[in-house]
C-alpha positions in Angstrom: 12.2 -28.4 -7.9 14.6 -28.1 -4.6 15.3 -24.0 -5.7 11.5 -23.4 -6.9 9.7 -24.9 -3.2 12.8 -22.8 -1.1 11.8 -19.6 -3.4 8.1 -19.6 -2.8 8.6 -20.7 0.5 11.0 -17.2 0.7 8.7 -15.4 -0.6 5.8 -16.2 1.2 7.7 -15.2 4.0 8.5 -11.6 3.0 6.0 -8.4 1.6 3.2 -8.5 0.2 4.6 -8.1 -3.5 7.1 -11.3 -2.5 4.3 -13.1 -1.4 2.6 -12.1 -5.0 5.4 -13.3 -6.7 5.3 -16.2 -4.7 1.4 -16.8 -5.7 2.9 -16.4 -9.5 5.8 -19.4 -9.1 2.3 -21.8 -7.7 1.0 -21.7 -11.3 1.1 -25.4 -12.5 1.5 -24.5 -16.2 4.8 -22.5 -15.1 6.0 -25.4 -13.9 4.9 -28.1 -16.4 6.4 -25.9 -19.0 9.7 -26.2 -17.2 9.7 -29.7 -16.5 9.2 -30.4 -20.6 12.1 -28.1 -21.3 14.1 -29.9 -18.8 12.9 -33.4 -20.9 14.2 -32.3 -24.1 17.8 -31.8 -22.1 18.2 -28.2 -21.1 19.9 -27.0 -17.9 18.0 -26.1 -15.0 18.3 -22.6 -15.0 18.0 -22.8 -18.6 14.5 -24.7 -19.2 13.0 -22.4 -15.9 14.1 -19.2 -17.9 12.6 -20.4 -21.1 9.4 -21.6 -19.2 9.2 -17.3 -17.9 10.1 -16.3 -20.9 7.2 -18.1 -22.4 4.8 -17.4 -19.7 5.9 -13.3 -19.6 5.0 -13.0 -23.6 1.7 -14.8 -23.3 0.8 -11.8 -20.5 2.5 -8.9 -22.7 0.3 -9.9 -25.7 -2.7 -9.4 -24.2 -5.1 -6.7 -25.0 -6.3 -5.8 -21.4 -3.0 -3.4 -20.1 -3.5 -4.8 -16.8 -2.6 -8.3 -17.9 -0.2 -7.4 -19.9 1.4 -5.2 -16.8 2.2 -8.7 -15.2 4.7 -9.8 -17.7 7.3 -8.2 -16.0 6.0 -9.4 -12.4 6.5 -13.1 -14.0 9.9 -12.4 -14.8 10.8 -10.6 -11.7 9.3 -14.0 -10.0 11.5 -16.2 -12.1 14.7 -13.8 -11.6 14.5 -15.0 -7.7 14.6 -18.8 -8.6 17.5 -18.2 -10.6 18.9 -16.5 -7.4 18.7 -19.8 -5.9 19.9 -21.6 -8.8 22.9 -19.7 -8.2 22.7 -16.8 -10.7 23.2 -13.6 -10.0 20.0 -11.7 -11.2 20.3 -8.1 -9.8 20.3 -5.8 -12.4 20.2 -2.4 -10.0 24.0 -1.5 -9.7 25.3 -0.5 -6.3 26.4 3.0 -6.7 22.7 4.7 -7.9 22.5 7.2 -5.4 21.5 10.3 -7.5 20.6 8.6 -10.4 17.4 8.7 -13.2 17.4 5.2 -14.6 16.3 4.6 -18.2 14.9 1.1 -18.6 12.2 -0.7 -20.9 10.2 -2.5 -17.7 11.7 -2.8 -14.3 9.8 -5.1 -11.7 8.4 -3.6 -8.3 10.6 -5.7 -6.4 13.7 -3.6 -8.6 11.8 0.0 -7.7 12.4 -1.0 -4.3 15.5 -2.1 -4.4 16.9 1.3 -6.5 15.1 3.4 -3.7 17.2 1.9 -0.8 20.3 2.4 -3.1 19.4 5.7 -2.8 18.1 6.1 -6.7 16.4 9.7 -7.3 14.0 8.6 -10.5 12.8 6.5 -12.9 12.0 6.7 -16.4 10.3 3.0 -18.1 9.4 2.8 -21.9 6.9 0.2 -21.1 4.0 0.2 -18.4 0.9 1.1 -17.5 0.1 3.8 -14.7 -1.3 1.2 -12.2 1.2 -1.7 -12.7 3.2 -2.8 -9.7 6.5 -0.7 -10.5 4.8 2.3 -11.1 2.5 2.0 -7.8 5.7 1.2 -5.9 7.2 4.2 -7.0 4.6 6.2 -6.5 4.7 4.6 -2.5 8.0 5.2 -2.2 8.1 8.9 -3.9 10.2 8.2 -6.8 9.5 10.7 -9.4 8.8 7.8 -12.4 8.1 8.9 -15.8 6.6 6.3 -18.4 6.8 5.9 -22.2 9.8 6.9 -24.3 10.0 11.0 -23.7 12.4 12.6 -26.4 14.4 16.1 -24.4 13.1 19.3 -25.6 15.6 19.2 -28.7 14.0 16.5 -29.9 17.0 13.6 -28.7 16.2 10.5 -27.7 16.9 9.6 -23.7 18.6 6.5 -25.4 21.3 8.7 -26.9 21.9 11.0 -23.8 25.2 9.7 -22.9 25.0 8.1 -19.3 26.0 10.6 -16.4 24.1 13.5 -18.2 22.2 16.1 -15.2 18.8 15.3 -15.7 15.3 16.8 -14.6 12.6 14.6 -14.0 9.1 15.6 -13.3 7.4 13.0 -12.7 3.7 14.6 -12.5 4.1 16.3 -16.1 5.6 13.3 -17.4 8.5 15.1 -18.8 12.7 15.0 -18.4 14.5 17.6 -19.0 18.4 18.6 -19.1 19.4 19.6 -16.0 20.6 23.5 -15.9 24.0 23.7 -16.7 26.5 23.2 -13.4 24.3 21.0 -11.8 25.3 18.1 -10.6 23.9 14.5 -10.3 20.1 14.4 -9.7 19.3 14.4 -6.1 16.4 13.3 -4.2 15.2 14.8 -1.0 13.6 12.0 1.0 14.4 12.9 4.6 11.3 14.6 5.4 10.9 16.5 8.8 10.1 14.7 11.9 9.2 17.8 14.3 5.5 17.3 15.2 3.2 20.1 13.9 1.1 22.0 16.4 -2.2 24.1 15.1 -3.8 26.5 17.7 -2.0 24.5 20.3 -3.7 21.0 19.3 -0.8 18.4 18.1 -1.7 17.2 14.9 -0.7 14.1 14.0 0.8 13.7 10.0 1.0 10.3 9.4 1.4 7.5 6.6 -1.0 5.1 4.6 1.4 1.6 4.5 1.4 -1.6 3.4 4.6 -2.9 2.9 8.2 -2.7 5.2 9.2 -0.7 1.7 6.9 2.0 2.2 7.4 1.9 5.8 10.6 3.2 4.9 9.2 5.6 3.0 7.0 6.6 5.9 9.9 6.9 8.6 12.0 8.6 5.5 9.2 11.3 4.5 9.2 12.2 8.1 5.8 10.6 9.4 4.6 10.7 12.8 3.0 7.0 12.4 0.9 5.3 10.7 -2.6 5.8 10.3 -3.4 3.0 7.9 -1.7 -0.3 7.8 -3.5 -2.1 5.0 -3.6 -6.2 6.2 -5.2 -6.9 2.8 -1.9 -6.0 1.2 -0.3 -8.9 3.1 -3.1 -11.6 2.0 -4.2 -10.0 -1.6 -2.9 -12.8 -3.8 -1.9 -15.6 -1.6 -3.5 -18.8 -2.7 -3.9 -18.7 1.3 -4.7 -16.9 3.9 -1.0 -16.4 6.2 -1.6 -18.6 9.2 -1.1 -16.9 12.8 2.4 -17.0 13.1 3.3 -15.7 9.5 0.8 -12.8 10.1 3.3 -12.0 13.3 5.9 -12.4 11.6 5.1 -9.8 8.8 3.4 -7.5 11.0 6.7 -7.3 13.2 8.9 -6.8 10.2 7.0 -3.7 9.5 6.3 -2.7 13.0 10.4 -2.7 13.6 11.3 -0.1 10.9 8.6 1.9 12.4 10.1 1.9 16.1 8.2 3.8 18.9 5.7 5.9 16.3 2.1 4.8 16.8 0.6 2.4 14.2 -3.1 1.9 13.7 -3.5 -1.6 12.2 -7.2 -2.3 9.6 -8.2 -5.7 9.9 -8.8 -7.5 6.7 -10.7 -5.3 3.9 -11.8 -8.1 1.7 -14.4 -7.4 -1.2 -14.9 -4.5 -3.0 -12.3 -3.7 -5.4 -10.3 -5.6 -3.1 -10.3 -9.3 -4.3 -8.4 -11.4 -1.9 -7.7 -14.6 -3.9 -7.4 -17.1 -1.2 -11.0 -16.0 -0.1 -12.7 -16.4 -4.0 -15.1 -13.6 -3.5 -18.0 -13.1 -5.3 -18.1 -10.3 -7.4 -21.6 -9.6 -6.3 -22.4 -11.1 -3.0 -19.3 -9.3 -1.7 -19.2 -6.1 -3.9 -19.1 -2.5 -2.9 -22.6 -3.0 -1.6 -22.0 -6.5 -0.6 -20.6 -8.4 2.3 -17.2 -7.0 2.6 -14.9 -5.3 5.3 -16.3 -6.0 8.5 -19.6 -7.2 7.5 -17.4 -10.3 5.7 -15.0 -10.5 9.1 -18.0 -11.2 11.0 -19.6 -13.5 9.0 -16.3 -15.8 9.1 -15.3 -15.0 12.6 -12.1 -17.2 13.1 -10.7 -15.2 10.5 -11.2 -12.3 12.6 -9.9 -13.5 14.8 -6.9 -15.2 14.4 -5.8 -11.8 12.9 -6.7 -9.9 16.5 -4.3 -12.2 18.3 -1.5 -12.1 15.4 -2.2 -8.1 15.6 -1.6 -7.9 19.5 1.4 -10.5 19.3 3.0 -8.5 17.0 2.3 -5.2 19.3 4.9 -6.7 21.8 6.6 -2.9 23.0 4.9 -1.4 20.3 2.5 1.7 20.2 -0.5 -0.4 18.0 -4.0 0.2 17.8 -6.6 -1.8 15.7 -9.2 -0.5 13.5 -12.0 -2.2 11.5 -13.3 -1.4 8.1 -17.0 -0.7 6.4 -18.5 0.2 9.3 -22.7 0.9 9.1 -24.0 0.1 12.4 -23.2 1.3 15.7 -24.1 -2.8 16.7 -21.0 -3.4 14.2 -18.7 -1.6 16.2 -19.5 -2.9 19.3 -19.5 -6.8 17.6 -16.0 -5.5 16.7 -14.6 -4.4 20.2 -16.0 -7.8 21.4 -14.2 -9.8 18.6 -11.0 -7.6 19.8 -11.7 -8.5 23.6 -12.1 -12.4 22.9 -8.7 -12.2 21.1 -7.3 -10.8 24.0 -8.8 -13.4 26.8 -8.2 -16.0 24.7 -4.3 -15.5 24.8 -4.1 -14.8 28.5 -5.9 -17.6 28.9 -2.9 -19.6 27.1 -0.3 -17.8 28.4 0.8 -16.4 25.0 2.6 -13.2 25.3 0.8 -10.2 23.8 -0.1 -6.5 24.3 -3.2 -5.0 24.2 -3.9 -2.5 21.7 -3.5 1.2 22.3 -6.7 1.9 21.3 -9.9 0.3 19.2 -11.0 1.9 16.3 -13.5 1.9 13.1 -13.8 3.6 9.7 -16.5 5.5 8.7 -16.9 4.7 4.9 -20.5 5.0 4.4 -23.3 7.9 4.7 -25.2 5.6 7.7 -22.1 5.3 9.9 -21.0 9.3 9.4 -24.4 10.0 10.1 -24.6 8.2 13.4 -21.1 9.0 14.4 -22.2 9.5 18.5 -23.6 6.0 18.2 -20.8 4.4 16.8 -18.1 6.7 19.2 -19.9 5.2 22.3 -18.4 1.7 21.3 -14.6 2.8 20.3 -12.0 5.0 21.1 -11.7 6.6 17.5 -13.3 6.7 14.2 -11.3 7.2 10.9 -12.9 9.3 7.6 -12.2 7.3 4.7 -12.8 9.3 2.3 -12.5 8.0 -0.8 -15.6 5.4 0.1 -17.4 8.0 1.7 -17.4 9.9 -1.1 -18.5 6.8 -3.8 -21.3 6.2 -1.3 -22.5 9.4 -0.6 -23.3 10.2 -4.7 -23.4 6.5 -5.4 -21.1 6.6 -7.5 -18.4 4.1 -8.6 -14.6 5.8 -7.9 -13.4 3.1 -10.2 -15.5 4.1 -12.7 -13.9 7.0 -15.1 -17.7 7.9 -16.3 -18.9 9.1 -12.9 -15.9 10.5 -11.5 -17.0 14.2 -11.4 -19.4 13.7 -9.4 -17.3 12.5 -6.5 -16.4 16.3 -5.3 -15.2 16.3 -2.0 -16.9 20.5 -2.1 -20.1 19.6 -2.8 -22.8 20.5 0.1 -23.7 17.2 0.9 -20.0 16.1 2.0 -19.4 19.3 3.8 -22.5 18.6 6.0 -21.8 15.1 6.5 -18.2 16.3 7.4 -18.9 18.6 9.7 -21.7 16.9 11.8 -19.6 14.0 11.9 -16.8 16.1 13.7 -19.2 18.0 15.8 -21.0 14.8 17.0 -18.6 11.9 17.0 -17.6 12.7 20.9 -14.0 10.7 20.5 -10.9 12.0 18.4 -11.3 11.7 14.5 -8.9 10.6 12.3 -8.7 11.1 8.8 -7.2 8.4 6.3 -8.4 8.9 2.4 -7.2 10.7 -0.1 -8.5 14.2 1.2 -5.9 14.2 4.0 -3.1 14.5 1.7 -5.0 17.3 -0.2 -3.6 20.9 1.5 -6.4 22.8 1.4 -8.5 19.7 2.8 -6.4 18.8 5.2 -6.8 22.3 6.9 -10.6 22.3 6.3 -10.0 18.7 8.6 -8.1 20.8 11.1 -10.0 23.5 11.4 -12.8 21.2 12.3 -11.4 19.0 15.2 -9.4 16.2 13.2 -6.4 15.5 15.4 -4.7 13.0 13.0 -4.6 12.8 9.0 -2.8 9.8 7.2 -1.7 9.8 3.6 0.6 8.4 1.1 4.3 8.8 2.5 5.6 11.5 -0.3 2.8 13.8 0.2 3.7 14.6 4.2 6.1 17.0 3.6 4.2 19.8 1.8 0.8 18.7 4.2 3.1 19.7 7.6 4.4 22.8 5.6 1.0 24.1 5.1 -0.7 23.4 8.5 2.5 25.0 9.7 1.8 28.4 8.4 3.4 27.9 5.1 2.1 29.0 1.5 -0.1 26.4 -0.1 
């Protein structure tokens, strides 16, 4: 009991996929299970692994991929109480640097872990394209194939003997041998941190976070900041909502990897496809067309803000702006600058140390805001295209939804117009933060059109400064 309440209480301190795991070791039935095998006369360590065991096989039996994608985040969850039973649990050697490994499952706390070891890729026999490892990896840029891929002679990856030259491709889905000489797979993270000028204008490439891993990978891949750092990550399946304090705490663990680059900080996007647990959302009342984002932050203002102060704590010597999400009304921003003003006199008032942010921000997700962008740019100091809402709204159509997914074309007419009146008219800089901004040929459209900062997934900044440089696409 002693090593299960100091392992969730670990990980509740730590990332967002800790703090999941952490959510995972709550579950009563984990722990009744335990406590019977401890009964019958089984060691600790011994009746908690058969309790994981147990509860990992019910998940990998169930039809729906997703569920059955969480077996290995039980295990992983289980692995860290044996850690404080004593056992050592870490199954990522210490000398990976240059390496593909082959592995049946590996759990996103293990991606992570073989990244900073300085492991180059990853090939699992079991998984699912959104299951924690394989979204990790894709964070961090670790090429990461899935299924069991036979070489192009037709041998098994389990009988290449181990220190083979491989080549992964981790778009294709394919591993190869490696041409002969070569050496040890290598990985090129260290992307280039020279700022990229267009025309003159400094244009500022920078990363989509929500983690201190892919912070890493941001400050790795060579990003000028971050334009996006996702709170929701930090919360999304917490029994609770972080109190102040915790909320400093992980904000500053992130904000120190990221040193003196500039960091705009989303309050809470709750609802939606984004479920917050502690919350219990309504699948309805706060759907995509529900009360979510802002319009929820409002409506339960302490949560607001209790997050602005944690935010401008945490901005201590930092370079941290705040931004606000699902966005309709220009009456919405300005509710939001006075939420972020009220944070800010209400910890002066006590004394509290605390900076105020860089700058006040909101995203324009939805037809009405992108449309009335000189309203809304009268109230803050930047507005951020989110694209990937933007375009679901604008065709009203579902992005999670495979059977209306080509009709979200960011060329149509209709988004080109809202685009480019939005630029024209918005009067303060325009930031850029979905998908499109990591999309070459977008991201110079963007350019071209007045956006002075674009923010994407950390792997993809690389080839995005290349091209706005001058380089091929």
């Amino acid at each position: 009991a002693d090593a299960l309440a100091g392992t969730e209480s670990r990980l509740r301190r730590g990332d967002p996929l800790s703090q999941a795991h952490a959510a995972l070791l709550s579950d009563p039935g984990l722990r009744a299970d335990a406590e019977t095998a401890l009964g019958e006369g089984w060691s600790a360590s011994t009746a908690w692994w058969r309790a994981v065991q147990a509860a990992a096989a019910e998940l990998a039996a169930a039809e729906d991929p997703v569920v059955a994608a969480r077996a290995v985040d039980v295990r992983e969850a289980g692995s860290a109480v044996l850690a404080e039973l004593g056992l050592d649990v870490d199954r990522i050697p210490a000398d990976v640097a240059g390496a593909i490994v082959l592995a049946d499952e590996l759990g996103p706390g293990e991606v992570t872990t073989f990244a900073e070891r300085g492991g180059a890729g990853i090939v699992l026999g079991r998984g699912t394209p959104n299951s924690h490892a394989v979204v990790v990896a894709r964070g961090l840029g670790i090429p990461l194939v899935l299924g069991d891929p036979a070489l192009p002679d037709g041998r098994a990856l389990a009988a290449v003997p181990a220190g083979t030259a491989l080549a992964i491709d981790g778009d294709r889905g394919t591993v190869e041998l490696a041409p002969a000489g070569a050496g040890p797979a290598e990985q090129s993270r260290v992307g280039d941190p020279e700022p990229v000028f267009v025309a003159g204008r400094r244009i500022t490439v920078a990363a989509n976070i929500g983690s201190v891993a892919e912070a890493r990978a941001a400050v790795a891949f060579g990003a000028d900041g971050v334009g996006l750092l996702r709170t929701e990550l930090l919360m999304l399946d917490r029994p609770h909502l972080p109190d102040e304090d915790s909320q400093v705490a992980q904000l500053a663990e992130i904000l120190d990897v990221l040193g003196d680059r500039p960091v705009v900080v989303r309050v809470l996007d709750a609802g939606g496809d984004k479920p917050v647990r502690a919350l219990q959302l309504d699948p309805q009342h706060n759907g995509f067309l529900g009360v979510r984002g802002l319009r929820w932050l409002l409506a339960n203002p302490a949560v607001l803000h209790t997050q602005l102060r944690a935010i401008s704590r945490a901005g201590i010597g930092r370079r941290v702006s705040v931004m606000a999400p699902m966005v309709s009304l220009a009456r919405e921003a300005r509710l939001f600058r006075a939420a972020v003003d009220d944070a800010l006199r209400s910890l002066a008032a006590e004394g509290t140390e605390h900076a105020q942010p860089e700058a006040v921000g909101v995203m324009v997700e939805v037809p009405a805001a992108a449309l009335a962008a000189d309203e809304l740019g009268t109230s803050v100091d930047f507005l951020s295209i989110g694209t990937n809402d933007l375009l679901s709204y604008t065709f009203a159509a579902d992005r999670t939804e495979p059977g209306v997914a080509e009709l979200l074309d960011p060329d149509a007419t209709a988004i080109r117009r809202l685009l480019s009146q939005l630029c024209e008219q918005a009067g303060v800089p325009v930031h850029v933060c979905g998908e499109l901004a990591a999309d070459p040929q977008h991201a110079a459209w963007f350019v071209a059109h007045g956006v002075s900062e674009l923010s994407m997934a950390a792997p993809r900044i690389p080839e995005v400064k290349r091209v706005l440089r001058g380089g091929s696409g």
